[in-house]
PABA-33814 format. One record per residue (C-alpha): x, y, z. Coordinates in nm, 2 decimals, padded with zeros to 4 digits. Example, Ala and Ser with C-alpha at 12.3 -4.5 7.8 and 13.67 -1.06 7.14 Angstrom:
REM PABA-33814
(nuza (01.23; -00.45; 00.78))
(nuza (01.37; -00.11; 00.71))
//
This chain:
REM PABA-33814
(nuza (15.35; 14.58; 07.77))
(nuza (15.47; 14.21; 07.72))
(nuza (15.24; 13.95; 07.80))
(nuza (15.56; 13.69; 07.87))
(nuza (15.86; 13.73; 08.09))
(nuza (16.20; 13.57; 08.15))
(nuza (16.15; 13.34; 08.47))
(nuza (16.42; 13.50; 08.65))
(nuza (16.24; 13.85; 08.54))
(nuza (15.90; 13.69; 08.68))
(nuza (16.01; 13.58; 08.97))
(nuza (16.20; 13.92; 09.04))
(nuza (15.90; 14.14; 08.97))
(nuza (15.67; 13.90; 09.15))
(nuza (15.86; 13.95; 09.49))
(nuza (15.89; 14.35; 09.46))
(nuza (15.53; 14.36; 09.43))
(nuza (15.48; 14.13; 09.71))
(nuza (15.72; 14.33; 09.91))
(nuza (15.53; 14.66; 09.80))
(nuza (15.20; 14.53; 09.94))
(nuza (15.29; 14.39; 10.23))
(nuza (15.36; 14.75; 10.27))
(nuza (15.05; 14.91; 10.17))
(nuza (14.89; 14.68; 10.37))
(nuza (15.02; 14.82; 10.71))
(nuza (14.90; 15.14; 10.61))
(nuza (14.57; 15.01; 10.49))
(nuza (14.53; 14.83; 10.87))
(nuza (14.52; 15.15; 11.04))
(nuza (14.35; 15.40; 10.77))
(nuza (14.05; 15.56; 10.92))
(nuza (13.72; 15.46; 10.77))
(nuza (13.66; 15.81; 10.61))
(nuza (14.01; 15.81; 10.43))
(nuza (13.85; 15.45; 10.28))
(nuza (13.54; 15.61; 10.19))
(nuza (13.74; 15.91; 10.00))
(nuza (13.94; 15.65; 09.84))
(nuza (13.68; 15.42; 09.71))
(nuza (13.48; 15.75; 09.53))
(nuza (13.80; 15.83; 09.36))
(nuza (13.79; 15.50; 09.27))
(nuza (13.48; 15.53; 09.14))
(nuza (13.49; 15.81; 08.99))
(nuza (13.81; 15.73; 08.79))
(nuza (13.59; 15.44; 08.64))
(nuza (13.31; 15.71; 08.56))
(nuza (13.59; 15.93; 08.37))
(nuza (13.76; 15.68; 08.20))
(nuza (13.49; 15.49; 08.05))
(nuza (13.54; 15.52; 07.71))
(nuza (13.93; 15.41; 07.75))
(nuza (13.79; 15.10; 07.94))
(nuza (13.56; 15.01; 07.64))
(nuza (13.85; 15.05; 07.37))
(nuza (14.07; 14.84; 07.59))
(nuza (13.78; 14.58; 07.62))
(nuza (13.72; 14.63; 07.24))
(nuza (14.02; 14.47; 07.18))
(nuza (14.03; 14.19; 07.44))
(nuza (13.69; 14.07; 07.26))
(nuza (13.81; 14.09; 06.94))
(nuza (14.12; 13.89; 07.03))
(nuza (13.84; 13.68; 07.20))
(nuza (13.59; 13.59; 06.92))
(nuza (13.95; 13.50; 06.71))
(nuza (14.03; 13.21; 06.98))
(nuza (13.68; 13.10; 06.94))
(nuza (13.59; 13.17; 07.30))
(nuza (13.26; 12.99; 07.46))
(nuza (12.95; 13.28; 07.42))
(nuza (12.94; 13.21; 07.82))
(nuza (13.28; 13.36; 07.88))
(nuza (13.26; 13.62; 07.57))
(nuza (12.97; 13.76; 07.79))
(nuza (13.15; 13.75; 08.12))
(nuza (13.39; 13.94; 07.90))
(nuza (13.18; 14.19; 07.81))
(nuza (13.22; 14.57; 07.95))
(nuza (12.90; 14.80; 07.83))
(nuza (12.84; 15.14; 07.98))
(nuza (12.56; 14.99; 08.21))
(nuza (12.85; 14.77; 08.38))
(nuza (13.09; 15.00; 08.35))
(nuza (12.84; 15.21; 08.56))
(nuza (12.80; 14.93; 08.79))
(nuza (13.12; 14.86; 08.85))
(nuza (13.14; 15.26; 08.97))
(nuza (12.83; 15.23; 09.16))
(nuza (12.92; 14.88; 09.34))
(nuza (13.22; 15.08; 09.47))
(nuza (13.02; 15.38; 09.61))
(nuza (12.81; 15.09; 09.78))
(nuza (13.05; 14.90; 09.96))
(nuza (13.18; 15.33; 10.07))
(nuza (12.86; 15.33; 10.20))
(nuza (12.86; 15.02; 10.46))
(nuza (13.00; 15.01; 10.78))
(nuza (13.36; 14.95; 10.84))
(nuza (13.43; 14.60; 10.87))
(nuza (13.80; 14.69; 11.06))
(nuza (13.78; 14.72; 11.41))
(nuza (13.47; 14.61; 11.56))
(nuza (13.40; 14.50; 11.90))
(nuza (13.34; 14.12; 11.86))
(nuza (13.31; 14.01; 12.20))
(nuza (13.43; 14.14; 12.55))
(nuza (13.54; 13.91; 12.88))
(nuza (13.66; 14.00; 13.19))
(nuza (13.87; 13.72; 13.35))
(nuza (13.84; 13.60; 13.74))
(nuza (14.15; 13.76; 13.75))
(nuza (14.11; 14.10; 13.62))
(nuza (14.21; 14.06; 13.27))
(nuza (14.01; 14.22; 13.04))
(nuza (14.00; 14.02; 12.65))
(nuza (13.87; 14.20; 12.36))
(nuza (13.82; 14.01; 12.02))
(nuza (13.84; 14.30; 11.74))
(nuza (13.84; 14.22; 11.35))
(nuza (14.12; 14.32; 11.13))
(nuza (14.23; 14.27; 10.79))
(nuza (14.38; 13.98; 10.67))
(nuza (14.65; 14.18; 10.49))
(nuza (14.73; 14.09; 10.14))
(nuza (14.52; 13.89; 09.91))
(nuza (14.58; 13.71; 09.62))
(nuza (14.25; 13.68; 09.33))
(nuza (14.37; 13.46; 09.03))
(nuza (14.01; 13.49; 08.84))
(nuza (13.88; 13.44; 08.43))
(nuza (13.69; 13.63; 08.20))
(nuza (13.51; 13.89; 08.38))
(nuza (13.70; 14.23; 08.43))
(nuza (13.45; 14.32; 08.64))
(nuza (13.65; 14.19; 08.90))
(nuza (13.92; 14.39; 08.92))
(nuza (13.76; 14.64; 09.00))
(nuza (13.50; 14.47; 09.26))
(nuza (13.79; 14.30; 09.46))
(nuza (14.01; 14.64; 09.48))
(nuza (13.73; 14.82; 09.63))
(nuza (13.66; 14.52; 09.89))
(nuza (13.98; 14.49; 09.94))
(nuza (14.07; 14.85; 10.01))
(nuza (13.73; 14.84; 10.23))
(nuza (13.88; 14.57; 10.45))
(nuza (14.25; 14.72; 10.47))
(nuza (14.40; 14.45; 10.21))
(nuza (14.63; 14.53; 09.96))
(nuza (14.57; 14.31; 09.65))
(nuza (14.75; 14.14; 09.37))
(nuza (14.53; 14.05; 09.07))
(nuza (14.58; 13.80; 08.82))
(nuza (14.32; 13.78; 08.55))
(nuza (14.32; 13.58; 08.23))
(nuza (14.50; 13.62; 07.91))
(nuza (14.17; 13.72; 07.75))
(nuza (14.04; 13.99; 07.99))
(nuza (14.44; 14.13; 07.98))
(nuza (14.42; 14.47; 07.86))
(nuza (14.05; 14.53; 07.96))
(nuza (14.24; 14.43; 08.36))
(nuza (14.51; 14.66; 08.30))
(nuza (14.37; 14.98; 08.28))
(nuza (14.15; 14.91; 08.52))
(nuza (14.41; 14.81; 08.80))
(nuza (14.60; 15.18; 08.72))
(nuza (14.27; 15.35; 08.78))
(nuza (14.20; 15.16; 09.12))
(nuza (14.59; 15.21; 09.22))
(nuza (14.65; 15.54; 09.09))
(nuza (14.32; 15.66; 09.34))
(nuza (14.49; 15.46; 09.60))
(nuza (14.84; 15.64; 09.56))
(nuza (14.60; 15.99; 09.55))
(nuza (14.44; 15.94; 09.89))
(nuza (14.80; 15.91; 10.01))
(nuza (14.85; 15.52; 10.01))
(nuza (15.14; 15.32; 09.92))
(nuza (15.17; 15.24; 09.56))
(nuza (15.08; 14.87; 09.59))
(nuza (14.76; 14.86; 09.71))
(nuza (14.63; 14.75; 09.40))
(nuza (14.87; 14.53; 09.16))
(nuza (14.82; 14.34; 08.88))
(nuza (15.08; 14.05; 08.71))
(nuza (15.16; 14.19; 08.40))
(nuza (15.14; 13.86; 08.26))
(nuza (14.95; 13.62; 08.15))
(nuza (15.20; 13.34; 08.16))
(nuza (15.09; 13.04; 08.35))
(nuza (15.45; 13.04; 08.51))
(nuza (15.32; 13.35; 08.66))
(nuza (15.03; 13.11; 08.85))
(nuza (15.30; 12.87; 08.95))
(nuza (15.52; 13.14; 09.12))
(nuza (15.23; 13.35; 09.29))
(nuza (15.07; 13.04; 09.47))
(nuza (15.42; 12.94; 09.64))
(nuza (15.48; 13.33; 09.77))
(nuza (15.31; 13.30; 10.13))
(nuza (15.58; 13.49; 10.27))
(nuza (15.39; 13.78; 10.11))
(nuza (15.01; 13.66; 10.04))
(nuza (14.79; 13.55; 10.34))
(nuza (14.50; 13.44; 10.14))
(nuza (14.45; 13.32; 09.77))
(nuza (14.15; 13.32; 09.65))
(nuza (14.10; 13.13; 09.25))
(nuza (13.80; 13.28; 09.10))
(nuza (13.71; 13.04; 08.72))
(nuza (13.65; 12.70; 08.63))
(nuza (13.68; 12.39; 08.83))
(nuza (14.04; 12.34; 08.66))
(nuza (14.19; 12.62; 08.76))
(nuza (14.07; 12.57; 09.13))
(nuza (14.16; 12.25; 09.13))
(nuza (14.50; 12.36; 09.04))
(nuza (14.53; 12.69; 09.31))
(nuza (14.41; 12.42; 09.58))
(nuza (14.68; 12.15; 09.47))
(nuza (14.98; 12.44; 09.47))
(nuza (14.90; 12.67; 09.69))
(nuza (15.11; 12.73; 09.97))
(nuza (14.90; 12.95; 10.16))
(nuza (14.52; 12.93; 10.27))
(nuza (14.28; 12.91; 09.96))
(nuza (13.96; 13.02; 09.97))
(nuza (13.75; 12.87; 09.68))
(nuza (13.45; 12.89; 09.46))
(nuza (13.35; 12.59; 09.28))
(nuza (13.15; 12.55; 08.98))
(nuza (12.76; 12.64; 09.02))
(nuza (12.53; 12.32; 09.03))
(nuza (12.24; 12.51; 09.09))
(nuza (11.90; 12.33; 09.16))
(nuza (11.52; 12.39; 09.20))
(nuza (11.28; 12.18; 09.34))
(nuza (10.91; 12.20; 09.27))
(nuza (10.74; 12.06; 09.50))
(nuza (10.40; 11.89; 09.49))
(nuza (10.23; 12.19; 09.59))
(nuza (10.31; 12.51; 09.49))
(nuza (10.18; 12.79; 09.28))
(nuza (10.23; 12.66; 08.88))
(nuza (10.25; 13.03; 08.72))
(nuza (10.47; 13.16; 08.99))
(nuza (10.68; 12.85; 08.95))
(nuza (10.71; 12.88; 08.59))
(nuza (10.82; 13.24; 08.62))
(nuza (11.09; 13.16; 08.87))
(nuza (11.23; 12.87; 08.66))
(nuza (11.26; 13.07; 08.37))
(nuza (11.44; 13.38; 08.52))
(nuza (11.66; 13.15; 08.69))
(nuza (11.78; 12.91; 08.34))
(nuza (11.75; 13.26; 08.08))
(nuza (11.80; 13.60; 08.28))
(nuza (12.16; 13.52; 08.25))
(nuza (12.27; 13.11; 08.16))
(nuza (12.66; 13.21; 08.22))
(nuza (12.61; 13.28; 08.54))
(nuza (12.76; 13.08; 08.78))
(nuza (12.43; 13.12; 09.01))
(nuza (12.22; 12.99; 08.71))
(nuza (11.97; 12.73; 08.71))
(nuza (12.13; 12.40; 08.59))
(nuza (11.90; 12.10; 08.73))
(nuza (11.51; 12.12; 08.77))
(nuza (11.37; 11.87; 09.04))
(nuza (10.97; 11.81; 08.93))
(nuza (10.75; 11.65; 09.21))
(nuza (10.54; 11.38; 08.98))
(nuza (10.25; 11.46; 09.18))
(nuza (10.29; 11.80; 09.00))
(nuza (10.39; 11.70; 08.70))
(nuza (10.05; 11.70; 08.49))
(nuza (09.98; 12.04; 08.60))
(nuza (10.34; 12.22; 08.56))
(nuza (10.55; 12.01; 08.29))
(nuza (10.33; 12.14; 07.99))
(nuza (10.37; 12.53; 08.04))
(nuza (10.75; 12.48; 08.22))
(nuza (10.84; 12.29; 07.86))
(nuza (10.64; 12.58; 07.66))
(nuza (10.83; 12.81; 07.87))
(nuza (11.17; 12.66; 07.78))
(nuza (11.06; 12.62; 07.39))
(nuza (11.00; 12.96; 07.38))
(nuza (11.30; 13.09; 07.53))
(nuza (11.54; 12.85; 07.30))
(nuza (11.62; 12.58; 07.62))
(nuza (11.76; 12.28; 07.53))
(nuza (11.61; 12.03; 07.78))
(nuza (11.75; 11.68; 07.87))
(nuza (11.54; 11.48; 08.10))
(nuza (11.54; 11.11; 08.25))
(nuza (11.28; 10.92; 08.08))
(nuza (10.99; 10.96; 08.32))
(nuza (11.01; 11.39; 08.24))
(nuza (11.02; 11.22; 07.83))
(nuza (10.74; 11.06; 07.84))
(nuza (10.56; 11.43; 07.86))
(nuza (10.84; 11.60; 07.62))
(nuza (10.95; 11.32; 07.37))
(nuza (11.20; 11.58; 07.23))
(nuza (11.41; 11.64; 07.49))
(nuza (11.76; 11.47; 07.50))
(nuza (11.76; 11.18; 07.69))
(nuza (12.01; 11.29; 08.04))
(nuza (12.33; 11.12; 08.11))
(nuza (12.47; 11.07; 08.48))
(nuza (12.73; 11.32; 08.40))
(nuza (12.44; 11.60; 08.31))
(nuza (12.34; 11.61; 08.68))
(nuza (12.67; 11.74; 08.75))
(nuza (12.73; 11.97; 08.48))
(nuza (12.73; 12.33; 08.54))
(nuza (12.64; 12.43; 08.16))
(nuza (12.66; 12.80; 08.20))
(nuza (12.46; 12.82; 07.87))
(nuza (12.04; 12.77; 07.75))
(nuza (12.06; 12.40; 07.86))
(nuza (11.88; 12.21; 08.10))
(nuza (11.86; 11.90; 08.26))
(nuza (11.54; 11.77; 08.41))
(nuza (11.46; 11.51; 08.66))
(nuza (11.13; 11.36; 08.80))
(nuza (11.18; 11.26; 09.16))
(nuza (10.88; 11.16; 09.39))
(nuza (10.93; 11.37; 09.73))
(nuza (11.12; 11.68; 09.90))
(nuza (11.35; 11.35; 10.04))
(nuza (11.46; 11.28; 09.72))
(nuza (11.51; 11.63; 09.61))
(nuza (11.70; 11.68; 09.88))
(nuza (11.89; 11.36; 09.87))
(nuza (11.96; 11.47; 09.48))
(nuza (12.11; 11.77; 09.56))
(nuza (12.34; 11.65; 09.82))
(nuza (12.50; 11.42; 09.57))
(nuza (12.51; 11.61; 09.26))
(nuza (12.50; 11.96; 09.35))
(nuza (12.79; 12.18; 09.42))
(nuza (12.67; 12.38; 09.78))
(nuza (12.63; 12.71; 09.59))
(nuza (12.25; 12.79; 09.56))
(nuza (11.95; 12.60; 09.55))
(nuza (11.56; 12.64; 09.60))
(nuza (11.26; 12.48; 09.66))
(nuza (10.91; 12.61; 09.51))
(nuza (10.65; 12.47; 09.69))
(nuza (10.34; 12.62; 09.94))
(nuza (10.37; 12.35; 10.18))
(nuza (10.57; 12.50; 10.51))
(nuza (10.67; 12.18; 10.62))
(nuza (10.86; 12.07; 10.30))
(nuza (11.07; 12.41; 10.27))
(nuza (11.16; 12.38; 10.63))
(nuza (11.27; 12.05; 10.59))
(nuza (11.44; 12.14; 10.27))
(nuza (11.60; 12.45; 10.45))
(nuza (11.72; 12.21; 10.71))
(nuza (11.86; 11.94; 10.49))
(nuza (12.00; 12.08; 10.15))
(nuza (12.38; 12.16; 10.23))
(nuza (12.44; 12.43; 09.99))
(nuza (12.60; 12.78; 10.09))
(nuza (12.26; 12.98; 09.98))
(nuza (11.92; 12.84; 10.01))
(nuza (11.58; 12.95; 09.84))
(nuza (11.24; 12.90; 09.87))
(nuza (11.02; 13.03; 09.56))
(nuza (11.26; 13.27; 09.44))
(nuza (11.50; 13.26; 09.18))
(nuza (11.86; 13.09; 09.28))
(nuza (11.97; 13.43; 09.04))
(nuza (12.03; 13.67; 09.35))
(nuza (12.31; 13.49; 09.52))
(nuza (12.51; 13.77; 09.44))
(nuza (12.73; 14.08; 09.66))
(nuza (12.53; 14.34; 09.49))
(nuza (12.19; 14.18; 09.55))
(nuza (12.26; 14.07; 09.92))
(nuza (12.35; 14.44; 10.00))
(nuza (12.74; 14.38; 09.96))
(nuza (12.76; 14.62; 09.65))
(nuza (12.98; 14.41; 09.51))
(nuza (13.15; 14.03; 09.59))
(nuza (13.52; 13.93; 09.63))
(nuza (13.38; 13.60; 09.54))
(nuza (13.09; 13.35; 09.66))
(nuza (13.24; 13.09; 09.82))
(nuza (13.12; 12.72; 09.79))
(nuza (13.37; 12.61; 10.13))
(nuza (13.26; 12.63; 10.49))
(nuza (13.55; 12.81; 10.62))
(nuza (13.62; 13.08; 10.68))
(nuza (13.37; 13.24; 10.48))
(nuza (13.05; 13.08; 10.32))
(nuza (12.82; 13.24; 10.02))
(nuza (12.85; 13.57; 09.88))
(nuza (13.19; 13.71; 10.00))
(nuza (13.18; 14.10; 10.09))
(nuza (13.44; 14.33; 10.29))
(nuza (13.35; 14.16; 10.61))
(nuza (13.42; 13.81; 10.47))
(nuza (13.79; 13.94; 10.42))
(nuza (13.88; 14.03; 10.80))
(nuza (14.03; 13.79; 11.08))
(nuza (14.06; 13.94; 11.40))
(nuza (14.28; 13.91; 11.74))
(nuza (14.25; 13.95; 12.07))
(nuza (14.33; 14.26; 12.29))
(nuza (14.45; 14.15; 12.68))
(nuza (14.44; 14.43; 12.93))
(nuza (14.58; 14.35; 13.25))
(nuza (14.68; 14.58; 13.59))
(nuza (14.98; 14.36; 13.67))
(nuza (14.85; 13.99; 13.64))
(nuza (15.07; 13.69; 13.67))
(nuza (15.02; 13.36; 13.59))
(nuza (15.03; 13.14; 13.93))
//
């Protein structure tokens, strides 16, 4: 399949497939929650069986991948193994497993008059995901989707492109074998920016977008988009240690949260060191780091107890590095952690480690970030660790949704009026 596309052939193909899911997604708003369930283990199973077609198909994206000199960050994203090829198959059997999002009781009135007003959640209908790197996704926001009674139209990068492609059959060809439209799971066969330009002006079709990627590419989806965008900015991620808190636990914590996984966009990026603390915890946090291959840059108060780490710029407090650097930052209270935060960070996770109640409720109460943490790592803001199975997305706004992003975080709802004859006077 061609990668490019005419404009008028674009533009053409876009609209049939926003015609077919608008569609599929009537028939998705009214499918009963065991059809969903039957659909999603197809789904999962059609990952299962098809494994080793996935990993030839990623095979080559990473080869094609490693020739453009892509960032080790996003060559990992990348990255399909049979572990997360399993995963991907097991987040789907998760989200089967959860309660139906469609059609819950949200709140019940009776009017004065009579009238009887019922809020109920729906689906939103059909969602747009323009997203980078990780094919993972394809797979995570079909499922959510389909879970929520959204059809879907998928646009991944040029370097995830044939790794997105057979996974997008598999999820739509389960869809189409539980009886569903074809369309309940597309992709744009192409990896044209055009192909960007075109899907953010078709709100006639799309009732959501959601950009999943770096900042520029949000940026961009937020500037064009001519329906509702739902975004996920870069992740600033911060801990705090406090000037009391348990120094080997602490230690611990920060490492899991910088190494586990550095591309992670719910990595560790700043460190925040009370000074009161910093006698006791900078020697075996900068051990720590040594040993695990961390670059550290700190201000000059943290380089007076490591004179080899890189002296930190303004813009390092605002970088999201998504690789085995960090930047380090004495500060002299939970105020000033806090007031840090607020003005570098980007409101997607951040933690305090510290045994003091008081500080961590105050730092509960005053950090505005979508995901909080005291003495844990900042490395479980994800769907699958919340519960969700998998994520559509975690979301760094404040509307509609906030955080992690599962099936519920993709329904609206209305309002149900039952009357015996009411007039307005």
């Amino acid at each position: 399949m061609s990668t490019t596309a005419t404009p008028e052939l674009m533009k053409s193909t876009l609209t049939e497939m926003g015609k077919k899911a608008k569609t599929a997604s009537r028939a998705l708003a009214v499918l009963p929650s065991d059809e969903k369930n039957r659909c999603l283990e197809m789904m999962a199973r059609g990952v299962e069986q098809a494994a080793e077609a996935i990993k030839a198909a990623n095979a080559e994206d990473l080869e094609k991948a490693k020739q453009a000199g892509l960032a080790p960050a996003m060559i990992d994203r990348l990255t399909l193994t049979d572990r997360r090829i399993q995963e991907m198959a097991d987040g789907l059997r998760v989200v089967a497993s959860q309660h139906d999002p469609v059609g819950r009781v949200l709140s019940t009135t009776v009017r004065p008059n009579g009238l009887e007003i019922t809020k109920i959640s729906v689906p939103l209908g059909v969602i747009g995901i323009i997203y980078e790197s990780r094919p993972n996704v394809t797979v995570d926001a079909a499922g959510i989707c389909l879970k929520a009674g959204n059809a879907v139209i998928l646009r991944g990068g040029s370097e995830a492109f044939h790794s997105n492609l057979i996974l997008a059959g598999i999820m739509n060809r389960a869809a189409i074998g539980c009886g569903l439209p074809d369309g309940t799971v597309q992709l744009v066969p192409w990896t044209d920016h055009a192909a960007v330009n075109l899907l953010l002006k078709m709100d006639q079709y799309l009732d959501l977008i959601i950009p999943r990627g770096g900042e520029r590419l949000i940026r961009l989806v937020c500037a064009e988009a001519t329906m509702p965008v739902l975004k996920h900015y870069k992740g600033v991620c911060h801990l705090y240690v406090d000037r009391e808190c348990d120094v080997e636990k602490a230690v611990e914590i920060v490492v899991n949260a910088k190494v586990q996984r550095p591309s992670a966009c719910n990595a560790l990026e700043t460190l925040l060191i009370d000074r009161k603390i910093a006698e006791r915890f900078v020697p075996p946090f900068v051990a720590a780091m040594k040993e695990n291959g961390v670059e550290l840059r700190g201000d000059e108060e943290f380089r007076k107890f490591d004179p080899e780490a890189v002296p930190a710029t303004e813009d390092d407090y605002y970088a999201e590095y998504l690789a085995l650097v960090l930047t380090v930052k004495m500060v002299g209270s939970v105020e000033e952690a806090v007031e840090h935060i607020n003005q570098y960070g980007s409101r997607h996770s951040d933690g305090i480690l510290s045994d003091i109640p008081a500080d961590i409720d105050y730092f509960f109460a005053n950090v505005d970030s979508s995901t909080l943490y005291a003495n844990a790592s900042t490395r479980f803001t994800d769907g699958g660790e919340f519960g969700m199975g998998a994520e559509i997305g975690i979301s760094t706004d404040k509307l509609h949704a906030r955080g992690p992003m599962g099936a519920d975080e993709l329904t609206s709802y209305k309002y149900l009026v039952r009357g015996s004859g009411q007039i307005r006077p």
